[in-house]
C-alpha positions in Angstrom: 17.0 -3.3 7.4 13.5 -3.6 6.3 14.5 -4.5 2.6 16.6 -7.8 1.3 20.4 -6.2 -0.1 19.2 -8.1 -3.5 15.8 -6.5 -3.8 17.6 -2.8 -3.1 20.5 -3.6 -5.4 17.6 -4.6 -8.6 15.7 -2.0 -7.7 18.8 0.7 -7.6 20.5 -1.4 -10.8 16.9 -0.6 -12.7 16.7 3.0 -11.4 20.9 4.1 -12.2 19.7 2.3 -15.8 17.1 4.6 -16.1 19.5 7.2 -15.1 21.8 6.5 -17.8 19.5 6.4 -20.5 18.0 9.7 -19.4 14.2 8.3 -19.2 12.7 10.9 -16.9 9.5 9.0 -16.9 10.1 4.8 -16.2 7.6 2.7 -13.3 9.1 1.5 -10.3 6.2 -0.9 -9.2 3.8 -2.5 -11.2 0.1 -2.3 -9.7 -1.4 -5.3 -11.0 -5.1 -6.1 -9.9 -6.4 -9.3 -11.4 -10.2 -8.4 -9.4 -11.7 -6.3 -7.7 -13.3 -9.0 -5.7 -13.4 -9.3 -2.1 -14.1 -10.9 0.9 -14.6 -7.4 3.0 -16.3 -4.4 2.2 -14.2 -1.8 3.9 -15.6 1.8 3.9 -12.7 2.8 2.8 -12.5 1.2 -0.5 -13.5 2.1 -3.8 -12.8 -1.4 -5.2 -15.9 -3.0 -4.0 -18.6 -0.4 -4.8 -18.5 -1.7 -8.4 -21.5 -3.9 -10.0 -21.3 -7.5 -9.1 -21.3 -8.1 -12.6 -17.9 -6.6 -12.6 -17.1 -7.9 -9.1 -17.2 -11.4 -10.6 -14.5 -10.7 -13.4 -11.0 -11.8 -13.0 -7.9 -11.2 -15.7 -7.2 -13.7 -17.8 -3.3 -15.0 -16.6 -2.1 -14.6 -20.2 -3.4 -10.7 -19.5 -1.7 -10.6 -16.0 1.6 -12.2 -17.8 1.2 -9.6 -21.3 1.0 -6.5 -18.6 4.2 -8.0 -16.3 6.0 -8.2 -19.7 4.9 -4.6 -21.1 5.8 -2.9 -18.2 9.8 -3.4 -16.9 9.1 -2.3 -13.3 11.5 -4.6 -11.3 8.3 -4.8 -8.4 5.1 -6.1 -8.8 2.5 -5.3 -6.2 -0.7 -7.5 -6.5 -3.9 -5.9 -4.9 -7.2 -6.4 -5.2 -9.9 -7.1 -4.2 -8.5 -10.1 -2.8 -5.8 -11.8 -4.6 -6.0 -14.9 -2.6 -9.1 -15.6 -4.3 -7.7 -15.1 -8.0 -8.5 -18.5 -9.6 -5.0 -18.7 -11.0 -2.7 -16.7 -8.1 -0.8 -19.5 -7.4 0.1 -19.7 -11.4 0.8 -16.2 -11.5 2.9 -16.0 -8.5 5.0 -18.5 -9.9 5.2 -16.7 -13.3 6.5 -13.7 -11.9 9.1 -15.7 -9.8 10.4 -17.2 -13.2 10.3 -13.5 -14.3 12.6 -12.7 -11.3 10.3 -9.7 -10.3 9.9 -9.0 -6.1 6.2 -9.4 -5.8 3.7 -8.1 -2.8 1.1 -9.9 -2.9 -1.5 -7.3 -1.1 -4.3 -9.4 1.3 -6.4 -8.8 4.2 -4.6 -12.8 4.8 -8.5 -14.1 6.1 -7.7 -17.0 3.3 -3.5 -16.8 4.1 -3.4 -19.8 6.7 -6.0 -21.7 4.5 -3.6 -21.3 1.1 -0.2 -22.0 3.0 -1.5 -25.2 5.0 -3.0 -26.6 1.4 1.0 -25.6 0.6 0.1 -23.4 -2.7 3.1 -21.4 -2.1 7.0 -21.9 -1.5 8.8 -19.4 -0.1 11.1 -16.9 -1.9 12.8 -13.6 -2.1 10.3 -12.6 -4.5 7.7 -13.3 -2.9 6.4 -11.0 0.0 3.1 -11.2 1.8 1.9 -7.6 2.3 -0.7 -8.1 5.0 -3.6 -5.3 5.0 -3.8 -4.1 8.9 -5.0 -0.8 10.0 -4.0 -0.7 13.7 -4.3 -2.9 16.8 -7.3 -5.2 17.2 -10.1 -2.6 17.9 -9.5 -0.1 14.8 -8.4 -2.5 12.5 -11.4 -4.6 12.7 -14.0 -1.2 12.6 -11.9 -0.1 10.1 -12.7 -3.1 7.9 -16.6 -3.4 9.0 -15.8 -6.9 10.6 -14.9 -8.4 14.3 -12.3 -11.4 13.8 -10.4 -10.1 10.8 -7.5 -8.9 13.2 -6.9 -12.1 15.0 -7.3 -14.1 12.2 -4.5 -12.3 10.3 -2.1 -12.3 13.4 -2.7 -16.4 12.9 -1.9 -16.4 9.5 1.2 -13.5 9.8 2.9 -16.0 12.3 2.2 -19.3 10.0 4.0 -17.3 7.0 6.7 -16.4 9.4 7.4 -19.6 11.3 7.5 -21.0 7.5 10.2 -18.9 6.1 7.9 -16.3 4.2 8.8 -12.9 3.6 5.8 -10.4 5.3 5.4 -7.3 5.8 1.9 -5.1 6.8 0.5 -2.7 4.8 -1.2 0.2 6.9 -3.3 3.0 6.0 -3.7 5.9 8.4 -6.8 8.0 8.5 -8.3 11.0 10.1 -8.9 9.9 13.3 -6.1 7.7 14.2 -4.5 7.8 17.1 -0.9 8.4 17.2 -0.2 6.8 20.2 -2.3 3.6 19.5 -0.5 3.2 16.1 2.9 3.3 17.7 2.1 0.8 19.9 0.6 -1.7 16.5 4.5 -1.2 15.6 5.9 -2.3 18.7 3.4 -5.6 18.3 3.9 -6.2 14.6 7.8 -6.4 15.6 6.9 -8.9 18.3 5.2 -10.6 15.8 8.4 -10.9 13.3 7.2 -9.4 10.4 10.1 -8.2 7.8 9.2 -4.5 8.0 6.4 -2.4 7.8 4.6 -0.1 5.3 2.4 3.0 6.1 0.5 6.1 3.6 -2.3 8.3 4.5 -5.5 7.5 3.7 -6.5 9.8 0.4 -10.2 9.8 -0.4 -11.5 7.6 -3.8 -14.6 9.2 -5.2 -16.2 5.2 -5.2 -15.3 5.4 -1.6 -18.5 5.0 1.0 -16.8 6.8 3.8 -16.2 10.3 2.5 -15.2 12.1 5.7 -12.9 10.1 7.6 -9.6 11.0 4.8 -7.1 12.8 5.4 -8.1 15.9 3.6 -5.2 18.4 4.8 -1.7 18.2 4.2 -0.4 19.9 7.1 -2.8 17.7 9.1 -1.0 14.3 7.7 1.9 15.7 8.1 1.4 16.9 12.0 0.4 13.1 12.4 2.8 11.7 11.1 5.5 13.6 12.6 3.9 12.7 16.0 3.9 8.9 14.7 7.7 8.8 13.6 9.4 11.4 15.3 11.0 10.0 18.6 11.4 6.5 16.7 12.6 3.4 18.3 15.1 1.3 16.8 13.1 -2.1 16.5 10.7 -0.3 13.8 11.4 -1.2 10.5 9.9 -0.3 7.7 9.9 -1.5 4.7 10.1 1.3 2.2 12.2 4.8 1.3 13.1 6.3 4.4 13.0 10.0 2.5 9.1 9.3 1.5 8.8 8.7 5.9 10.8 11.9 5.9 8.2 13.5 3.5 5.2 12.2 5.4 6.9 13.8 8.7 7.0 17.3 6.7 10.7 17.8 6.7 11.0 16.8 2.7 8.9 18.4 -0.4 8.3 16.1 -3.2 6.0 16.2 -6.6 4.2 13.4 -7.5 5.2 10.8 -9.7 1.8 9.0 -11.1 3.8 7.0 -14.0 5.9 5.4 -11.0 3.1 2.9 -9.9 1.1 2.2 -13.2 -2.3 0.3 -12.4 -3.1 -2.8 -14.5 -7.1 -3.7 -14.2 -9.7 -5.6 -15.9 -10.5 -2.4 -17.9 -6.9 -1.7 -19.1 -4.2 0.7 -17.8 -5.7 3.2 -15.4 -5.2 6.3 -16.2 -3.0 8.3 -14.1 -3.0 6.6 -11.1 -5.3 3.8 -8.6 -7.0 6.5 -7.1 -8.0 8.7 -10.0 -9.9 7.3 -12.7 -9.7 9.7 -16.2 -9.8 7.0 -18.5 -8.0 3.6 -19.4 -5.1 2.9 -22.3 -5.1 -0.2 -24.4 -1.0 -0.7 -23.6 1.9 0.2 -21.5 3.1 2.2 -23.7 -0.1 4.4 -25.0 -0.3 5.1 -20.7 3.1 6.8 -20.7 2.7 8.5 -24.3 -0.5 10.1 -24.7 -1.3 10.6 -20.9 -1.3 13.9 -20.5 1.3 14.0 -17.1 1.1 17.5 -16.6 -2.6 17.9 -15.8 -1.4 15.9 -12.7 0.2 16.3 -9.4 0.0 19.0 -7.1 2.4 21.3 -9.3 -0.5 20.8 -12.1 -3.1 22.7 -9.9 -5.5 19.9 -10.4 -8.1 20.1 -7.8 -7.9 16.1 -7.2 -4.2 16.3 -6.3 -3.8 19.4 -4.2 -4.2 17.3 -0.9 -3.1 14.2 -1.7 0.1 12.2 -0.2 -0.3 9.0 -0.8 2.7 6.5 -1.5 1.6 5.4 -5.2 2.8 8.8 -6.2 5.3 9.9 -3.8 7.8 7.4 -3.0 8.4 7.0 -6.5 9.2 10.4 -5.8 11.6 10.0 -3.0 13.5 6.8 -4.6 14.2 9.0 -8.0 15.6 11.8 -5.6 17.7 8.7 -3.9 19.8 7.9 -7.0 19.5 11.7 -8.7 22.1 13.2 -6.8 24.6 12.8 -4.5 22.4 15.0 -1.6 19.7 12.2 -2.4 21.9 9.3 -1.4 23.6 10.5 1.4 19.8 11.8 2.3 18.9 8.1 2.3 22.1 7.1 3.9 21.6 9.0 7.0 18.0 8.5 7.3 19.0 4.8 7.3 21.7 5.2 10.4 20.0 7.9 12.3 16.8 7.0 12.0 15.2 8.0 15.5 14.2 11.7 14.7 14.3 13.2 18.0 12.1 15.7 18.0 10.4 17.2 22.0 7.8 19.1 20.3 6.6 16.4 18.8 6.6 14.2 21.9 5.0 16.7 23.9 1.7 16.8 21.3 2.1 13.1 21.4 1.5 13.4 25.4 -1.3 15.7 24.9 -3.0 13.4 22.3 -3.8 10.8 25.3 -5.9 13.0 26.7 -8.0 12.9 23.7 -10.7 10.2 22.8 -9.6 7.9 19.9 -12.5 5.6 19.1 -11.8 3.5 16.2 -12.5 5.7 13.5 -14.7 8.0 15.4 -15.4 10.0 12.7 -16.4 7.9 10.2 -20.0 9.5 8.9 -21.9 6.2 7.7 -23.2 3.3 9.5 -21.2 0.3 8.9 -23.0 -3.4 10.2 -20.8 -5.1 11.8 -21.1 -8.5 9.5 -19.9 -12.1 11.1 -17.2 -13.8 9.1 -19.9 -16.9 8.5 -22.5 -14.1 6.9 -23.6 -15.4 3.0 -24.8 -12.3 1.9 -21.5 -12.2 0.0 -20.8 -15.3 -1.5 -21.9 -14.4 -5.1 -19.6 -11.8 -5.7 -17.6 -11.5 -2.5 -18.7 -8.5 -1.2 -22.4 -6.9 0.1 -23.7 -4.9 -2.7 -25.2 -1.8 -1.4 
């Protein structure tokens, strides 16, 4: 089980409250990003394209705390940039922990083994490190624009583990993975010891560098993904709703849920989601009030959402159909005990894909420079600046 029984009885106590009181709009996680700094600059992200005179802002902790205490999800997820290097994250991950929320605490882990050797955290069952790795050695590192990052994370995974931390990884799949390549990072991520593990398609941000290399079809992600979990063995674990795999796979329809991961930055509440940017509210509640909701989704017609997959809006989506019905729970319920997927036709395209060149990321249509870890073209603001 890739989830604590506490953690899933708060989070299905919160949901069944929500429920009762008939809110059909309530967040599940909270998407707190005190900066947008980093110590990578991944292709992938729209995070670091920002001016470095935005780059060197942080939120204030009083901020971070006012947003935790606006917004009642019982999950707070802390990305980035790269929280590690949040003046005050060791404050705030306390804060929370007096709060009793379950916090993921997002990183790329470069600084992990630094912080937990200086001892700045204890563990806890709030507290989860959610370590960013997008394959085995050779992708992950491309995939991040640095050689080292993979090995060094590996170092830090097993420190957090032999110390009693809760960890899980955090992957994002894009179009040119290899299926075959990523179900072998799961067999070494369990060899590792890691609590579970966390997956979602790549879905292109407009700041992104690296237009080409999203997932841009549905029925594409979903052929991959099929191929990646069908025929599943029974050390994987994964760390989130086993009906959002199921939708990944193609074998489950869901709309998306935007308000169910609300995204707290230094310019306010992002407005609807992290990956589309139509504005920012002053409060919680002025995001859930006067957003218009139904200019989004793929239901809406909206142009931005018609491809889109990714977990910020769609496990929401599968954890509200979990606790709306009895076919939702026993969904869950057997996903949880038969949870290998047998499925030929999807191992025979797996076979096939071996015959198929998989560099890492061979599609990617920008040059990236390989940067060592010791470079200082970052240090002012964390990241290159292009």
């Amino acid at each position: 089980m890739g989830v604590p029984v506490s953690q899933m009885w708060t989070v299905a106590s919160y949901v069944l409250g929500q429920k009762i009181k008939r809110h059909k709009r309530y967040p599940l996680v909270l998407m707190l990003e005190p900066l947008f700094r980093c110590n990578l600059a991944c292709a992938g992200c729209g995070k670091i394209q920002y001016p470095a005179h935005i780059l060197k802002r942080n939120l204030s902790l009083d901020k971070c705390l006012q947003a935790v205490d606006e917004c009642p999800a019982p999950m707070v997820s802390i990305p980035g940039g790269e929280p590690l290097m949040y003046p005050q994250i060791k404050e705030l991950v306390l804060e929370l922990i007096k709060r009793k929320k379950y916090i993921y605490l997002c990183t790329n882990a470069l600084l992990l083994k630094e912080k937990l050797e200086e001892g700045m955290f204890t563990p806890s069952k709030y507290l989860t490190f959610s370590v960013h790795l997008d394959g085995q050695q050779e992708h992950h590192d491309f995939a991040v624009c640095r050689d080292g990052t993979y090995e060094k994370a590996i170092a830090a995974i097993k420190l957090a583990v032999n110390q009693g931390f809760r960890v899980t990884t955090n992957t994002t799949l894009f179009d040119s993975a290899d299926p075959n390549a990523v179900r072998a990072f799961f067999d070494d991520m369990m060899d590792v010891g890691i609590e579970g593990m966390m997956v979602s398609p790549g879905y292109a941000y407009p700041k992104a560098p690296d237009q080409q290399s999203f997932l841009a079809e549905r029925q594409n992600t979903n052929e991959l993904f099929e191929m990646i979990l069908s025929n599943r063995k029974k050390r994987w674990i994964f760390n989130q709703s086993p009906l959002f795999l199921e939708y990944l796979m193609g074998t489950r329809q869901y709309e998306c849920l935007p308000w169910g991961n609300p995204t707290y930055n230094i310019f306010g509440w992002q407005k609807p989601c992290y990956l589309l940017q139509d504005g920012y509210a002053d409060s919680f509640k002025e995001l859930m009030d006067e957003t218009d909701w139904n200019q989004y989704g793929r239901a809406s017609g909206n142009p931005a959402c018609q491809q889109c997959m990714v977990h910020c809006g769609y496990e929401p989506s599968a954890v509200d159909h979990t606790f709306a019905s009895f076919g939702g729970l026993w969904g869950t319920i057997k996903a949880m005990i038969f949870n290998t997927y047998t499925n030929p036709a999807a191992a025979t395209r797996l076979d096939a894909e071996k015959a198929i060149p998989h560099g890492p990321m061979v599609q990617l249509g920008i040059a990236i420079e390989n940067k060592p870890e010791s470079s200082t073209e970052n240090q002012d603001a964390g990241v290159k600046i292009a």
